[in-house]
N, C-alpha and C positions, 0 to 999 in steps of 0.2 A: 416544900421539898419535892424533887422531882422523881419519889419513888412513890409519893403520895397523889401527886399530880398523875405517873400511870397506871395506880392503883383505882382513880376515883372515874376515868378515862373508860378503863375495862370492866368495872362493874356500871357504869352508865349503858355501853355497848354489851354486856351479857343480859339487861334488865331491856331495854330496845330487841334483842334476840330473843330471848321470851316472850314479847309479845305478838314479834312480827314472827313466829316459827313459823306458822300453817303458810305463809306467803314466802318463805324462802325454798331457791330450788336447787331442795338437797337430799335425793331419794336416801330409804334406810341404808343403813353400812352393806355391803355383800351385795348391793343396786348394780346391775349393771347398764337399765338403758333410761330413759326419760324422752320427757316432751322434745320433737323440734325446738331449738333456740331460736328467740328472735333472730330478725336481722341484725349484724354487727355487734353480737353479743359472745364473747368469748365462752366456748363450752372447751371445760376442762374435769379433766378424770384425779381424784386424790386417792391414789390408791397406797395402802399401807396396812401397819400392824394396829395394836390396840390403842395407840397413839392417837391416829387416824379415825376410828372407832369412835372414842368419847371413854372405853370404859373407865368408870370412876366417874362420871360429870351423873348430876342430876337439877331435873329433870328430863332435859332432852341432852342429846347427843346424836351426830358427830358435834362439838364443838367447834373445832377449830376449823370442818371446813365451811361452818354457816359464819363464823367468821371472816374467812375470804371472798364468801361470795358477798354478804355485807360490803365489806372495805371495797373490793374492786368491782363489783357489779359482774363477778362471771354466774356462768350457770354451773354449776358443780353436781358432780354425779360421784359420789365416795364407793369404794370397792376394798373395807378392811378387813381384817381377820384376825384377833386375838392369838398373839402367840408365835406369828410366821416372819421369814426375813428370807432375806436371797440363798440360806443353807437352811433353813429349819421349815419345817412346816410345821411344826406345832402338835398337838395330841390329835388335830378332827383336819386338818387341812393338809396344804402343799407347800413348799418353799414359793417364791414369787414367780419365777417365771413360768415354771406350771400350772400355777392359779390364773396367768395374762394368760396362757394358752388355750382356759376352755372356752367354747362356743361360746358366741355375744360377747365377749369381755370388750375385747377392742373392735365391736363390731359399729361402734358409732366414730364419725371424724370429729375426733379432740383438736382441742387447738392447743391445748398444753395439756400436759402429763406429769404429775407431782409425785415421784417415788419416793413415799416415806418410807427410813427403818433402819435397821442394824442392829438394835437394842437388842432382838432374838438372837444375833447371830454372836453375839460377846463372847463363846465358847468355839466358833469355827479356824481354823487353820487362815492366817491371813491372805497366803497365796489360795487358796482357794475361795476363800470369801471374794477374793478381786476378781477374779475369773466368772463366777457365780454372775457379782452386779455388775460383768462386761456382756455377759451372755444377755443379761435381761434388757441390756440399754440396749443395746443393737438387734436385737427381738424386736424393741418397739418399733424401732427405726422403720425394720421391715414391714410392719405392719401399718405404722400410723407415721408418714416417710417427711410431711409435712408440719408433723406437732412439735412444739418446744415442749423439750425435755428437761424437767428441774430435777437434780438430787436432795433429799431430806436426811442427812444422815443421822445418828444414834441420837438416844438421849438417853442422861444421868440425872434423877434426881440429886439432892444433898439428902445426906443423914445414913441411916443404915442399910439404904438397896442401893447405894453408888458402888458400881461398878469396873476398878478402872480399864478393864479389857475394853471396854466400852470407848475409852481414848481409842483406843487401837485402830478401834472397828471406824471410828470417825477419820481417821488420817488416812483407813486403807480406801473409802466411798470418798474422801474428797481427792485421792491421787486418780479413781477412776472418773471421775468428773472433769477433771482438769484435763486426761488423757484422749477423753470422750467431746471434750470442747463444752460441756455444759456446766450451768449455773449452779452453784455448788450452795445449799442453806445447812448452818450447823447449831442447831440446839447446845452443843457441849463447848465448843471454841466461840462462840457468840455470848453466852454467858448468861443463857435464858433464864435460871432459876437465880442469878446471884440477887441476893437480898431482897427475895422474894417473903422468906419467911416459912412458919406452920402450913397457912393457910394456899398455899400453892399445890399442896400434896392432898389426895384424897386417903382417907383411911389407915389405906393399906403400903402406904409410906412410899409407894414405887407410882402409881400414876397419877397426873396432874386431880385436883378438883374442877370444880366448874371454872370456878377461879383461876387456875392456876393454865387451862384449855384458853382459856379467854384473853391471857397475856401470851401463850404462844401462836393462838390464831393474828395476832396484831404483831407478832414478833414476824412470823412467816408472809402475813400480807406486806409487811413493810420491807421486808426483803427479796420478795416476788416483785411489787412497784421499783424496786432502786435497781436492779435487774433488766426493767422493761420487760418483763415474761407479759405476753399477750399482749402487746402493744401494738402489733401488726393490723387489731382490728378494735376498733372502739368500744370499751364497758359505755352499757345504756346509763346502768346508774354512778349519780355522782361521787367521787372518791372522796372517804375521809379525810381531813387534815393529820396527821400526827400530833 
């Protein structure tokens, strides 16, 4: 069966990601700088909510972005924060674009930019929320004038933390995507979680497991490659097959 076939795929590459951790370069969440990239090696920023994070993955975490930098050979530098999206900052933090605002964030040249989120914002006003993740795309622009720019928008578990505001938030970041000219990735109209099961949820029924991190890092790597996101410079290591 082909759901067994990508079930047997992701935990092959989650048990491969556990061994190769200490050799993947994916500073802790809230990182803002790391080593020089090699030559021809795509350095890219995954900045987002708790998504982004890992929380709920054990024992390491971020998942999904040691997952990309696996599948496409980039150098990945994560920048998350539990709780925040383009209107909320959450109980300790800031909405997004005042968190790319402080000192160092965007002080290295990315060559892509993966904005995850929305999930926070399921409660904000829709015209406002658009305005919010237009102010933050064209931030970047000025700042980083040469990076491709991906949108990551919401995600919905199944079972009792589905959301459907969450729809909302998804059609209002992929109308600013398409306005904005960039590559739009959706967790909720893609259909991440369908027939995934229990075992996709950690605990607390609202974020992925390890498991569940490790079918969206291959959902999101496989949709970053059909994209061509960073194709302008060559990943050193060789790319998975699907």
């Amino acid at each position: 069966m082909p759901h067994d076939a990508d079930a047997r795929r992701t935990m092959r590459l989650l048990a491969s990601l556990a061994v190769a951790a200490v050799a993947l370069a994916v500073p802790a969440a809230s990182s803002v700088a790391n080593a020089p990239a090699p030559r021809g090696q795509v350095r890219a920023l995954l900045f987002g909510d708790s998504l982004m994070h890992g929380t709920g993955a054990r024992p390491i975490r971020p998942v999904m972005a040691r997952v990309v930098a696996h599948e496409l050979g980039w150098q990945v530098t994560v920048d998350a924060v539990p709780g925040t999206g383009y209107t909320n900052g959450g109980a300790h933090s800031r909405p997004y674009l005042e968190r790319l605002a402080r000192p160092g964030v965007l002080s290295t040249p990315y060559d892509v930019v993966v904005l995850e989120g929305g999930t926070n914002d399921a409660a904000a006003d829709p015209t406002t929320l658009r305005e919010r993740a237009t102010e933050t795309v064209r931030y970047l622009r000025t700042r980083l004038p040469t990076a491709q720019i991906v949108l990551m928008g919401a995600y919905n578990p199944t079972g009792r933390k589905y959301d459907p505001r969450r729809v909302t938030v998804d059609a209002v970041l992929r109308t600013v995507a398409v306005a904005e000219g960039l590559p739009y990735v959706s967790p909720i109209s893609g259909h991440w979680t369908r027939g995934q099961g229990a075992r996709f949820l950690c605990p607390d029924g609202l974020h992925p497991s390890t498991y569940g991190y490790g079918v969206m890092g291959a959902r999101l790597s496989a949709a970053l490659r059909a994209a061509r996101v960073g194709r302008h410079l060559k990943p050193l290591s060789p790319v998975s097959k699907p």
